[in-house]
C-alpha positions as CSV (number, residue, x, y, z in Angstrom):
1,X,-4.1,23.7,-18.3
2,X,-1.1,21.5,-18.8
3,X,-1.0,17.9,-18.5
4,X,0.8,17.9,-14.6
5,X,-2.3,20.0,-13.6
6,X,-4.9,18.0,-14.9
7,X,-4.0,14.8,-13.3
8,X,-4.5,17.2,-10.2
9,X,-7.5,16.2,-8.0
10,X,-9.0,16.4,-4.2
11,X,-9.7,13.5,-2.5
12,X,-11.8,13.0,1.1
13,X,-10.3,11.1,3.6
14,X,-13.3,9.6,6.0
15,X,-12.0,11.5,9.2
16,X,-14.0,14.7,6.7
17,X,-9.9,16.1,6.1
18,X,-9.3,17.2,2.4
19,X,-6.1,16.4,0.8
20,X,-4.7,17.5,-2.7
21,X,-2.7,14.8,-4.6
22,X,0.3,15.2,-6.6
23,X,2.3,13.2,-9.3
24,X,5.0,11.0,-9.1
25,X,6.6,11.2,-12.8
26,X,9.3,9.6,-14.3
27,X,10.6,13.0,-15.9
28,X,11.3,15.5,-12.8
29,X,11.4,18.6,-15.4
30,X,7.9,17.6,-16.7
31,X,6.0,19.1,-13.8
32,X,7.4,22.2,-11.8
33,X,5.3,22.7,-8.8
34,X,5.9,21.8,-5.6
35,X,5.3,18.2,-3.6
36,X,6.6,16.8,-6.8
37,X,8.6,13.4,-6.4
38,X,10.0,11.6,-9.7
39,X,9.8,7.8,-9.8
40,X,12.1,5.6,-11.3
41,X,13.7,7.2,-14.4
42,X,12.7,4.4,-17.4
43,X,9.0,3.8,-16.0
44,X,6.4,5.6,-18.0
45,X,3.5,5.4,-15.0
46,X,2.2,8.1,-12.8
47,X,1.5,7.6,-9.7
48,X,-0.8,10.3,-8.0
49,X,-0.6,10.3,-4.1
50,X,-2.1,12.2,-1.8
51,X,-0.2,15.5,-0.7
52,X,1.9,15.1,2.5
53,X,3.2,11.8,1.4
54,X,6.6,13.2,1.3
55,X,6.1,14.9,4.6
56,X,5.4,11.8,5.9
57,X,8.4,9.9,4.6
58,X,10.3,12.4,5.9
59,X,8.9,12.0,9.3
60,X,9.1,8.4,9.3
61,X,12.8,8.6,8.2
62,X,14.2,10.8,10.6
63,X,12.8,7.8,13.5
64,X,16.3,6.2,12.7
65,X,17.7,9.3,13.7
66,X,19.4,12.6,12.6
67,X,20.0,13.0,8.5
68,X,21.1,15.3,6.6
69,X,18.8,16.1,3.3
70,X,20.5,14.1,0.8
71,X,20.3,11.0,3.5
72,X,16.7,11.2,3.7
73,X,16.4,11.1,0.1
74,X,18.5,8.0,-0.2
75,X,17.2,6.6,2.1
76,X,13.8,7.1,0.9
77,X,15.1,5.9,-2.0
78,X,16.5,2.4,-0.9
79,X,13.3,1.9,2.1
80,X,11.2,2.1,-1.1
81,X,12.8,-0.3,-3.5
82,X,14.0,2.3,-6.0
83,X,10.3,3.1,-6.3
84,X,11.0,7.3,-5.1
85,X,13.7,9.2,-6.2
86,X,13.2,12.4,-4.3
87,X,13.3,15.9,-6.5
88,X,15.9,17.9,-4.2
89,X,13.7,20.9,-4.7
90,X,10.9,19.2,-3.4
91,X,12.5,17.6,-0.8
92,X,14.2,21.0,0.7
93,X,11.1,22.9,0.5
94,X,9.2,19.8,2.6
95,X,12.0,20.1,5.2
96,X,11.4,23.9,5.7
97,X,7.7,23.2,5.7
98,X,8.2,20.6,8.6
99,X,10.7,22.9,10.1
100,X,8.2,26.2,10.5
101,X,5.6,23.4,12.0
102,X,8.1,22.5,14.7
103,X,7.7,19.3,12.9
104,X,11.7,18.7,12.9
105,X,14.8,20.7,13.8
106,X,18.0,21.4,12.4
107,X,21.4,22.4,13.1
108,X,24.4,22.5,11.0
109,X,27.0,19.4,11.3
110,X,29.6,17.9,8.8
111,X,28.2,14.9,6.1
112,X,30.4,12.2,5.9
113,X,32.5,13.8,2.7
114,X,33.6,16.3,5.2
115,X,30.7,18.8,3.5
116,X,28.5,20.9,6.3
117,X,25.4,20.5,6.0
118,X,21.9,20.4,7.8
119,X,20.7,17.8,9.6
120,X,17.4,17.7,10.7
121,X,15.8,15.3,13.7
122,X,12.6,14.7,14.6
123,X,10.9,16.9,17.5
124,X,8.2,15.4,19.8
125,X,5.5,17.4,18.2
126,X,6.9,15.6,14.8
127,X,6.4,12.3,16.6
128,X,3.1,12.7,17.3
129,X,2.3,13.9,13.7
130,X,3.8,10.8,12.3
131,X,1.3,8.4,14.6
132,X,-1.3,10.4,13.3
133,X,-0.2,10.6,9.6
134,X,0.4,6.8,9.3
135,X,-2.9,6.0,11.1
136,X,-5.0,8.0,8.5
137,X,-2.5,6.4,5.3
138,X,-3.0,3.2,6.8
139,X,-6.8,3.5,6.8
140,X,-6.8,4.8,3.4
141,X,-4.6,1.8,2.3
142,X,-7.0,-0.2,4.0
143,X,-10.4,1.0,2.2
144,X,-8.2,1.3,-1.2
145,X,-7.5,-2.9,-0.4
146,X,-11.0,-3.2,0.4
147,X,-12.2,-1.9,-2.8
148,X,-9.4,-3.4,-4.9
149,X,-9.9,-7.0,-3.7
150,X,-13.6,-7.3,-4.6
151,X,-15.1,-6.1,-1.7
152,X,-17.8,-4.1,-3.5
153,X,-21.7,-5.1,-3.0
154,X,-22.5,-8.3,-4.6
155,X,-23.4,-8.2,-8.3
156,X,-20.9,-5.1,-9.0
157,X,-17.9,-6.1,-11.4
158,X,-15.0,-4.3,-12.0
């Protein structure tokens, strides 16, 4: 097993839905699979995240309105502090993902370099999967903060 599937591993949510995580590497050619998203090119970290964290980027990006796909990665980029640089691969295969769900839409439009392209906008069935997506990340963040700022049982260390 190679080193990008190892750090693979399934974590529980408490509203009982199972999520795989994927890696966040700093080199993009180290792990092939999809869902991958490389962070900033001189860190040395990985950061596992749960998958559909890039699904719900997207989501929450396309709330400003229409982009095309390299928008949404810069601007993923820039909304994170330089944190995600968005694999292209990864990125297109998400939007079809979100596209067959009836997640997003797209039509074909011209980029500002006068290139066409695809710009995808979020669809009323994507809106509601965004409120529900950041209310189950936000009460993962929450119980990660709980755990993280000492709020174990008395007597436990870390």
């Amino acid at each position: 097993m190679d080193a990008c599937h190892q750090a693979l591993c399934r974590v529980t949510v408490p509203a009982g839905e199972s999520f795989h995580s994927f890696v966040l590497t700093s080199d993009p050619k180290e792990c092939h699979s999809l869902g991958r998203m490389p962070t900033q090119p001189n860190s040395e970290d990985r950061i596992a995240l749960l998958q559909g964290t890039l699904d719900l980027l997207i989501l929450k990006i396309l709330v400003l309105g229409p982009r095309h796909g390299q928008g949404i990665a810069r601007s993923i980029q820039r909304q994170s502090e330089e944190v995600f640089f968005v694999d292209h691969g990864s990125l297109y295969l998400a939007l079809q993902r979100l596209e067959d769900k009836k997640w997003i839409s797209a039509q074909w439009g011209v980029s500002e370099n006068n290139r066409r392209a695809r710009f995808y906008s979020l669809t009323e069935k994507g809106r509601e999967q965004l409120l529900e997506k950041a209310s189950e990340w936000q009460r993962l963040a929450r119980a990660m903060n709980l755990i993280l700022s000492g709020g174990g049982t008395a007597g436990e260390e870390v």
